[in-house]
ZABA-634308 format. One record per residue (C-alpha): residue number from 1; y negated, x negated, z negated. Coordinates in Angstrom, 2 decimals, padded with zeros to 5 digits, always signed. Example, Ala and Ser with C-alpha at 12.3 -4.5 7.8 and 13.67 -1.06 7.14 Angstrom:
k->1 | Y->+004.50 | X->-012.30 | Z->-007.80
k->2 | Y->+001.06 | X->-013.67 | Z->-007.14
END
This chain:
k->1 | Y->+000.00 | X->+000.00 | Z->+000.00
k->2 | Y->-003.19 | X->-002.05 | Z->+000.92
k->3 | Y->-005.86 | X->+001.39 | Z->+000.07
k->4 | Y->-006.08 | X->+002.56 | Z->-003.35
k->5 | Y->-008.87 | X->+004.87 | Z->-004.89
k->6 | Y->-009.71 | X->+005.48 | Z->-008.71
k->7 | Y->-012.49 | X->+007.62 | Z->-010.04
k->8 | Y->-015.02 | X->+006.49 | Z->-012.42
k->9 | Y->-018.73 | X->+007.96 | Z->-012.98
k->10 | Y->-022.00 | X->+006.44 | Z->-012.60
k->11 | Y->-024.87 | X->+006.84 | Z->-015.64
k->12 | Y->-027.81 | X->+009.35 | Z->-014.24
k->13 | Y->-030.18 | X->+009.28 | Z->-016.97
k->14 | Y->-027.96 | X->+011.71 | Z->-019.13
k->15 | Y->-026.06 | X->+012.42 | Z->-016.15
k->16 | Y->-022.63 | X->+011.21 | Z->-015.14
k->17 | Y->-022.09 | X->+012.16 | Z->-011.19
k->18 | Y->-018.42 | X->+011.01 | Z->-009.86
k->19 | Y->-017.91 | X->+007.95 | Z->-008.28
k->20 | Y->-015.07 | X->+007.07 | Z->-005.59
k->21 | Y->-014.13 | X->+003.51 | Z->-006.25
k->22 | Y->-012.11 | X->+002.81 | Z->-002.86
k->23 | Y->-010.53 | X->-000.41 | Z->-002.32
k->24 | Y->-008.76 | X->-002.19 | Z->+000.81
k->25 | Y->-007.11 | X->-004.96 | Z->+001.78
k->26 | Y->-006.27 | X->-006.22 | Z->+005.38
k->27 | Y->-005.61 | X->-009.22 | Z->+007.11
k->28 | Y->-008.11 | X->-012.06 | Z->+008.05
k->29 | Y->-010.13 | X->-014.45 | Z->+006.07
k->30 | Y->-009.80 | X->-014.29 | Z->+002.56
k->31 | Y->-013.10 | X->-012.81 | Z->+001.16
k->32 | Y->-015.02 | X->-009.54 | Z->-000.59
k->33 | Y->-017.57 | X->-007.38 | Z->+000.49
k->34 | Y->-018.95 | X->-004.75 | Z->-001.71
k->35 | Y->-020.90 | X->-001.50 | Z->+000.05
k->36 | Y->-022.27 | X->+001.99 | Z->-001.62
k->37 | Y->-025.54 | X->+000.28 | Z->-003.14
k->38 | Y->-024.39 | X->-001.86 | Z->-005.64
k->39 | Y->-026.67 | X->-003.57 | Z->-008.01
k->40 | Y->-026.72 | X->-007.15 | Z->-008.92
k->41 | Y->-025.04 | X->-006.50 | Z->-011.88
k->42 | Y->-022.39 | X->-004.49 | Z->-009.93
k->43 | Y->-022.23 | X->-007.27 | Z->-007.45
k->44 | Y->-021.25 | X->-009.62 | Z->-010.15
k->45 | Y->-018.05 | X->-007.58 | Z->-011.00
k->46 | Y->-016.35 | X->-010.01 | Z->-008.28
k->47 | Y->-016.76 | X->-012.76 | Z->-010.65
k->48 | Y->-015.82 | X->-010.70 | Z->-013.80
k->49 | Y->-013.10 | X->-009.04 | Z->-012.15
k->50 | Y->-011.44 | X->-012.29 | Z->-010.76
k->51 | Y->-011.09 | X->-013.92 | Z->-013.84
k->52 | Y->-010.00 | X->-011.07 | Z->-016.14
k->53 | Y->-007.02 | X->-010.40 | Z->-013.83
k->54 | Y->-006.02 | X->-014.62 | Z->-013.39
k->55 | Y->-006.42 | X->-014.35 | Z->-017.44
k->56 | Y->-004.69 | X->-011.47 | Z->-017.55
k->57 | Y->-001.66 | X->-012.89 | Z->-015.68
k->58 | Y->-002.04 | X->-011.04 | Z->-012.65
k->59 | Y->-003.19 | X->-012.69 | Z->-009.16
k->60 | Y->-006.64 | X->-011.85 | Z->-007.31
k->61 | Y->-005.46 | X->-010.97 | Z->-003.68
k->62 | Y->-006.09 | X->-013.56 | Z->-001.09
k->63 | Y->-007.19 | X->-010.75 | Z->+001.33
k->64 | Y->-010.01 | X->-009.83 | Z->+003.15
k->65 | Y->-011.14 | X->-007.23 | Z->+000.41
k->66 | Y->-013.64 | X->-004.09 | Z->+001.15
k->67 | Y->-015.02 | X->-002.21 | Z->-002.00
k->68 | Y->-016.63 | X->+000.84 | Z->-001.47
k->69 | Y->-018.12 | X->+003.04 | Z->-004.15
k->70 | Y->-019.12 | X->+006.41 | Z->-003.14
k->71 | Y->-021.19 | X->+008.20 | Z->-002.35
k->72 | Y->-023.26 | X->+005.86 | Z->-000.78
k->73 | Y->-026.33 | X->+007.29 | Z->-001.15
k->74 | Y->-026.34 | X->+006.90 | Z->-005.10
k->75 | Y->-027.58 | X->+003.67 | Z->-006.74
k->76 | Y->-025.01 | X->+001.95 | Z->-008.88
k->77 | Y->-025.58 | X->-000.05 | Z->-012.25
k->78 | Y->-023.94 | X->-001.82 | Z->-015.09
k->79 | Y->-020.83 | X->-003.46 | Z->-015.63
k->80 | Y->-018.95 | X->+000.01 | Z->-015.94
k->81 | Y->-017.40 | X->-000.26 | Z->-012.12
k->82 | Y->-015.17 | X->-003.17 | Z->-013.47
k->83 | Y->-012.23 | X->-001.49 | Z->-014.78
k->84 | Y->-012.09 | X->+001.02 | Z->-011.90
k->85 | Y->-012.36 | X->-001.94 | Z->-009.35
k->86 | Y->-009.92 | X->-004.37 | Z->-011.19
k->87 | Y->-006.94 | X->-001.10 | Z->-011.26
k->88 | Y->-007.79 | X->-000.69 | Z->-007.56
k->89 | Y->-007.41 | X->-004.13 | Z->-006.48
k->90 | Y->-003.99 | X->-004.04 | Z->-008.32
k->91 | Y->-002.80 | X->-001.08 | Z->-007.34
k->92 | Y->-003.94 | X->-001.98 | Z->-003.09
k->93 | Y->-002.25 | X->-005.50 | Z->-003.95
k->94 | Y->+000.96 | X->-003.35 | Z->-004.96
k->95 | Y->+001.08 | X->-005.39 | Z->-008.14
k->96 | Y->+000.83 | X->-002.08 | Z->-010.49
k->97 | Y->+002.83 | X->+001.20 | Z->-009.23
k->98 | Y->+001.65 | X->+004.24 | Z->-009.97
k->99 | Y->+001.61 | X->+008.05 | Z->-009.49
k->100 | Y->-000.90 | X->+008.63 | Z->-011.88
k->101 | Y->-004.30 | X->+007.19 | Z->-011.20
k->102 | Y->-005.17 | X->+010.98 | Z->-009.76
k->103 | Y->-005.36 | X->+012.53 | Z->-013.30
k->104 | Y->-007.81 | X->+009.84 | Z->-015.04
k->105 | Y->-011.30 | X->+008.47 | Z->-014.81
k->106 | Y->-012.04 | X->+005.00 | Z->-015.76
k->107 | Y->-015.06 | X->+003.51 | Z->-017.07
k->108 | Y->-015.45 | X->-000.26 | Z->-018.48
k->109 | Y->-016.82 | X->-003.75 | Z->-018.42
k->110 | Y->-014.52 | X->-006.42 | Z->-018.23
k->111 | Y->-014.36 | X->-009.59 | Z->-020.52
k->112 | Y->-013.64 | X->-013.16 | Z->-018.17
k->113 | Y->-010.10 | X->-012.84 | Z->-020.76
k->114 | Y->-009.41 | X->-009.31 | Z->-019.55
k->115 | Y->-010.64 | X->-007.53 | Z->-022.53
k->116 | Y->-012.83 | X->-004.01 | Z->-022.50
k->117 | Y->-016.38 | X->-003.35 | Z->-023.09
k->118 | Y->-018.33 | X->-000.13 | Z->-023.85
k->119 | Y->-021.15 | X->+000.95 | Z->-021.85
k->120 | Y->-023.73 | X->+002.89 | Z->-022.31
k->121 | Y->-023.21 | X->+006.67 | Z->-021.15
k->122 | Y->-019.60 | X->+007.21 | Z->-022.52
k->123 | Y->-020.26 | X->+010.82 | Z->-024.06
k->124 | Y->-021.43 | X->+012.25 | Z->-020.45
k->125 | Y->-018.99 | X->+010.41 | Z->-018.39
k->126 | Y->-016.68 | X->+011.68 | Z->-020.68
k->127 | Y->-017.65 | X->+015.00 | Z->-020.63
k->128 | Y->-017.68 | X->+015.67 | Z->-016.99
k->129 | Y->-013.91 | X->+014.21 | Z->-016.72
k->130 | Y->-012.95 | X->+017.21 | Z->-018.46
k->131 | Y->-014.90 | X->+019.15 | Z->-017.33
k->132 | Y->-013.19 | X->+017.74 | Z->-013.46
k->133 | Y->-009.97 | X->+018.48 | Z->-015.15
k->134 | Y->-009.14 | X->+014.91 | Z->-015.57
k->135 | Y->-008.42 | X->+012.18 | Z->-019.08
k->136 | Y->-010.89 | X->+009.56 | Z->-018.67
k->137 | Y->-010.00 | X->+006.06 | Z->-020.47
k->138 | Y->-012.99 | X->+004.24 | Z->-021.77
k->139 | Y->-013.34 | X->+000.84 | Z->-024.08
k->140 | Y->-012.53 | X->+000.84 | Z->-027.99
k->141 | Y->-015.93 | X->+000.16 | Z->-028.23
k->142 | Y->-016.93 | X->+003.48 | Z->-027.40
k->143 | Y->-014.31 | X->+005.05 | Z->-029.73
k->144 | Y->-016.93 | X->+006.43 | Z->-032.32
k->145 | Y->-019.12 | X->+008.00 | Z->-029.63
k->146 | Y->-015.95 | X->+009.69 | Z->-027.29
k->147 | Y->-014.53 | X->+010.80 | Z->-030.43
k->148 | Y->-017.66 | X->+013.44 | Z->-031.36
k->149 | Y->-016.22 | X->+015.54 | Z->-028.13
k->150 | Y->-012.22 | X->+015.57 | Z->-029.78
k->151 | Y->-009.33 | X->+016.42 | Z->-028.33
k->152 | Y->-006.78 | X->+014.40 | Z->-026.54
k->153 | Y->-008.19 | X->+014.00 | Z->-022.81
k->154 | Y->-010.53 | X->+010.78 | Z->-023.93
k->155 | Y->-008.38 | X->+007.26 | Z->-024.12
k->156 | Y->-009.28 | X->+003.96 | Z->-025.63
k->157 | Y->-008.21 | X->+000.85 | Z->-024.72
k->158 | Y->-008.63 | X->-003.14 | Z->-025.55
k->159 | Y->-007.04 | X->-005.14 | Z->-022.68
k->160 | Y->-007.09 | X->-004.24 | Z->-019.15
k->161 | Y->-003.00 | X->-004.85 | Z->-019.77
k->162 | Y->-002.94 | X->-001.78 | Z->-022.16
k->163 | Y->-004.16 | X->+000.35 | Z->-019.46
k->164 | Y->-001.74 | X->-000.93 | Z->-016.51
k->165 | Y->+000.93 | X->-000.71 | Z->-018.82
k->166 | Y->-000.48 | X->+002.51 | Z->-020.04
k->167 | Y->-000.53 | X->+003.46 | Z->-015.87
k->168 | Y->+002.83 | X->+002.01 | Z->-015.49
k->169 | Y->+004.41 | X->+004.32 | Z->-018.16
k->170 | Y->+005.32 | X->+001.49 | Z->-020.59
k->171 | Y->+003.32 | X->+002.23 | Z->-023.19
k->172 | Y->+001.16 | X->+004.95 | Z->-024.34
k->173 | Y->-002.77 | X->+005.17 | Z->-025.10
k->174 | Y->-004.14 | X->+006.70 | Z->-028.03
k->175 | Y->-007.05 | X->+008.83 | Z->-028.35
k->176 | Y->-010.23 | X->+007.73 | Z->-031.08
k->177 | Y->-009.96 | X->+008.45 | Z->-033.96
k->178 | Y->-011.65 | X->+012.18 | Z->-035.24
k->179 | Y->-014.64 | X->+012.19 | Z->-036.53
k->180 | Y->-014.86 | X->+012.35 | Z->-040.34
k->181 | Y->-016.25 | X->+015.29 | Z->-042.06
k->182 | Y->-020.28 | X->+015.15 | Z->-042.50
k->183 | Y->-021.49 | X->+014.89 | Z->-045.63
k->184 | Y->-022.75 | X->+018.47 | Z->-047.71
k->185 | Y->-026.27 | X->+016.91 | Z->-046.91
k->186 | Y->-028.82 | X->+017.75 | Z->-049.60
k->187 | Y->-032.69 | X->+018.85 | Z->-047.81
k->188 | Y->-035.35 | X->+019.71 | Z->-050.15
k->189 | Y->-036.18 | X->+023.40 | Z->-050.34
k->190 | Y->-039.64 | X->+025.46 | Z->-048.78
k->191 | Y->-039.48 | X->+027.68 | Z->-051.58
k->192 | Y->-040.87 | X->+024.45 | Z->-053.80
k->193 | Y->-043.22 | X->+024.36 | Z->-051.70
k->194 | Y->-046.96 | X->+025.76 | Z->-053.43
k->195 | Y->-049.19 | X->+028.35 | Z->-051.08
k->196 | Y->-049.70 | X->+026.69 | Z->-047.60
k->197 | Y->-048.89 | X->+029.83 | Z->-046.50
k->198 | Y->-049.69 | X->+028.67 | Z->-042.66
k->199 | Y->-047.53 | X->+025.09 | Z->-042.50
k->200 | Y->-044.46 | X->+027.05 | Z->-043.87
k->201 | Y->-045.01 | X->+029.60 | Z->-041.37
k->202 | Y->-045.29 | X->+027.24 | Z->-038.56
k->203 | Y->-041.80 | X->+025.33 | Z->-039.85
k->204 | Y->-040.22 | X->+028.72 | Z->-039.56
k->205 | Y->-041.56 | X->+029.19 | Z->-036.07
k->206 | Y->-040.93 | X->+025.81 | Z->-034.92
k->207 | Y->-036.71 | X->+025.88 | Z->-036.56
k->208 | Y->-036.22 | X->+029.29 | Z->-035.20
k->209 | Y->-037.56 | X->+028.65 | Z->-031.67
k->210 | Y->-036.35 | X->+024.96 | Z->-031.22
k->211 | Y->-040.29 | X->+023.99 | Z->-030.40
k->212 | Y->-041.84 | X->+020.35 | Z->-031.83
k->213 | Y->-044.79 | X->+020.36 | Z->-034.51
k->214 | Y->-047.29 | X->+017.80 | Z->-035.11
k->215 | Y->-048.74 | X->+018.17 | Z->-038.40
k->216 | Y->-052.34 | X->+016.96 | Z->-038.57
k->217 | Y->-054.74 | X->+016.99 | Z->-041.75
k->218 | Y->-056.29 | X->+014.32 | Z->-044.29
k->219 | Y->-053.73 | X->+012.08 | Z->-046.54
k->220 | Y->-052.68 | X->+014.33 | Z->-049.30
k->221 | Y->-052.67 | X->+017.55 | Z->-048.06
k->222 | Y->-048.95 | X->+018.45 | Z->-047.83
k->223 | Y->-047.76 | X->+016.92 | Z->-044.31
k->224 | Y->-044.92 | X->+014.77 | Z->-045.41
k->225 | Y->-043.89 | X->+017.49 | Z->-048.27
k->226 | Y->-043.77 | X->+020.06 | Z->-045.17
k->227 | Y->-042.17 | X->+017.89 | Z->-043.03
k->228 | Y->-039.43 | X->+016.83 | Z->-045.17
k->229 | Y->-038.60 | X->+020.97 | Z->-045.58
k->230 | Y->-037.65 | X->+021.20 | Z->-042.07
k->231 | Y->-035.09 | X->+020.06 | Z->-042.03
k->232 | Y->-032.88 | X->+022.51 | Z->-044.60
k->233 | Y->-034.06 | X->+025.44 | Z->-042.39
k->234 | Y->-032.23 | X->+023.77 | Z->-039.52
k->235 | Y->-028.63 | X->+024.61 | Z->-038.30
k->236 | Y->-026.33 | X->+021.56 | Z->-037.76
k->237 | Y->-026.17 | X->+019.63 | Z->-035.33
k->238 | Y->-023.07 | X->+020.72 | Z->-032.79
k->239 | Y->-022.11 | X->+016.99 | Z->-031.96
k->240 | Y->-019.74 | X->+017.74 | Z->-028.87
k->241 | Y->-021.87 | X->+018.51 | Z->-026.12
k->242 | Y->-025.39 | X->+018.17 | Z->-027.85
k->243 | Y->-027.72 | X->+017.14 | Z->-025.03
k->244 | Y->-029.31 | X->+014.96 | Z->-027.71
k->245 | Y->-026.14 | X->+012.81 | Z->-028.26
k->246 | Y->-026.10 | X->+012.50 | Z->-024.66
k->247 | Y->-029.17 | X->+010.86 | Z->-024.08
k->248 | Y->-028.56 | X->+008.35 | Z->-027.71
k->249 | Y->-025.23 | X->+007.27 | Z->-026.20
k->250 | Y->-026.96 | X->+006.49 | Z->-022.55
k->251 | Y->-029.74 | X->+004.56 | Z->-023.99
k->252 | Y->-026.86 | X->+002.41 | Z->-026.11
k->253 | Y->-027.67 | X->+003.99 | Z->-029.29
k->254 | Y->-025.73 | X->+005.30 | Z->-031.84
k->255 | Y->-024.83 | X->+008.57 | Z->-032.21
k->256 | Y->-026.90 | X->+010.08 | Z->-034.95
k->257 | Y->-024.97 | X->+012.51 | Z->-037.33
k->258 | Y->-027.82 | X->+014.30 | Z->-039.07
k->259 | Y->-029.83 | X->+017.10 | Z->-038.48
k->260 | Y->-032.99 | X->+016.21 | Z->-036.92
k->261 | Y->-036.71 | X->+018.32 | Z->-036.56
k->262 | Y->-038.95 | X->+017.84 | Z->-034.11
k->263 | Y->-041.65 | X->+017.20 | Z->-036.41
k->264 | Y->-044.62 | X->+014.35 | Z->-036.51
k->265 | Y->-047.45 | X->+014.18 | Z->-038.89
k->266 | Y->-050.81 | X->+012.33 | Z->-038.16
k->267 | Y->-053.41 | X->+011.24 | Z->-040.80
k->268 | Y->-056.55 | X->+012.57 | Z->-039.07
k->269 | Y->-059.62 | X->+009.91 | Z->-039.04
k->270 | Y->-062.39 | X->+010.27 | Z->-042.09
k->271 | Y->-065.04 | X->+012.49 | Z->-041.11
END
């Protein structure tokens, strides 16, 4: 078999769109060439790519070697292509058989030794696998942040030889680890709060609406002591599928796990 295809998905902002990672080999001077507007970063993956499988006791094919990632008309960034590319090349090269590369997504950067990588944008890439009706396999590293969505269709891995093995039927994957339960978190209460009959009907407006609040007014007039009320008239936060998470996990931040409001206060300048 010198064509193979895996799916991965490219990071949109807090988008994930699908990506076509075709790859094949054919006869004639040994060499790559990468089309679908890859990045420098994607560019590099030859590099990454041809080490982790040497290191990984595999061989890089002496072939002439076309990579396309589709659609073509969509920018791609990061190291995430590496994995997909790497199980392609190995699959074309006939040195991993497999039925099964159909049913998951893949989405990694590869270490020169073969190891995974997280990237940023796991919880949306995730999200739209299943959505597609396919398992996606990401790396450990993004165990905590795949594990908010639950169930058994997201797969971590260390080595790139865990997942051909995994691919190969030798071994099994395991999803991350559920999320432990949040804490009974403790918010102070608006009933404390003395008259300013206007600021606590404004934090009622802004937590039953969803709508931000900037709280303006000389020091010492009750802006922090508002503020920090908001919060208890909030519902919690629905990690799986919270556009918020979404957009933490694609800038490479952590997933936050408390309640949040959208709520600013401002000193105003002495008369």
């Amino acid at each position: 078999m010198s064509l193979a295809i895996v799916y991965t998905r490219a990071a949109l902002g807090i988008e994930a769109p699908l990506i076509t990672v075709e790859v094949h080999l054919s006869n004639g001077l040994p060499g790559l060439t990468m089309v679908g507007l890859p990045e420098t970063t994607v560019k590099e993956a030859r590099d990454r790519v041809r080490s982790a499988l040497i290191n990984s006791g595999y061989a890089f094919p002496a072939k002439k070697i076309t990579i396309n990632l589709a659609p073509a008309d969509l920018p791609k960034e990061g190291g995430r292509y590496d994995l997909p590319i790497a199980l392609a090349l190995l699959v074309a090269s006939e040195q991993l058989n497999t039925t099964r590369l159909n049913q998951y997504e893949f989405v990694g950067e590869l270490a020169l030794t073969g190891g995974l990588r997280g990237v940023p944008g796991a919880i949306p890439s995730a999200m739209e696998a299943i959505k597609a009706g396919r398992r996606i396999v990401v790396s450990s590293d993004n165990a905590a942040e795949v594990g908010l969505i639950g169930g058994s269709d997201c797969l971590v891995a260390d080595h790139l030889q865990e997942v051909c093995a995994f691919l190969a039927g030798q071994t099994s994957l395991s999803p991350p680890l559920a999320e432990a339960p949040a804490r009974d978190e403790r918010y102070e209460d608006l009933l404390d709060v003395i008259g300013q009959q206007q600021g606590k009907r404004a934090l009622e407006i802004v937590a039953a609406g969803g709508h931000n609040l900037l709280l303006i007014g000389p020091p010492g007039t009750g802006k922090t002591m508002l503020a920090s009320r908001l919060p208890g008239l909030l519902p919690a936060i629905k990690q799986s599928g919270s556009a918020g998470e979404r957009g933490h996990t694609e800038s490479g931040q952590p997933p936050h796990r408390k309640r949040r409001g959208g709520v600013r206060g401002r000193s105003a300048p002495p008369p």
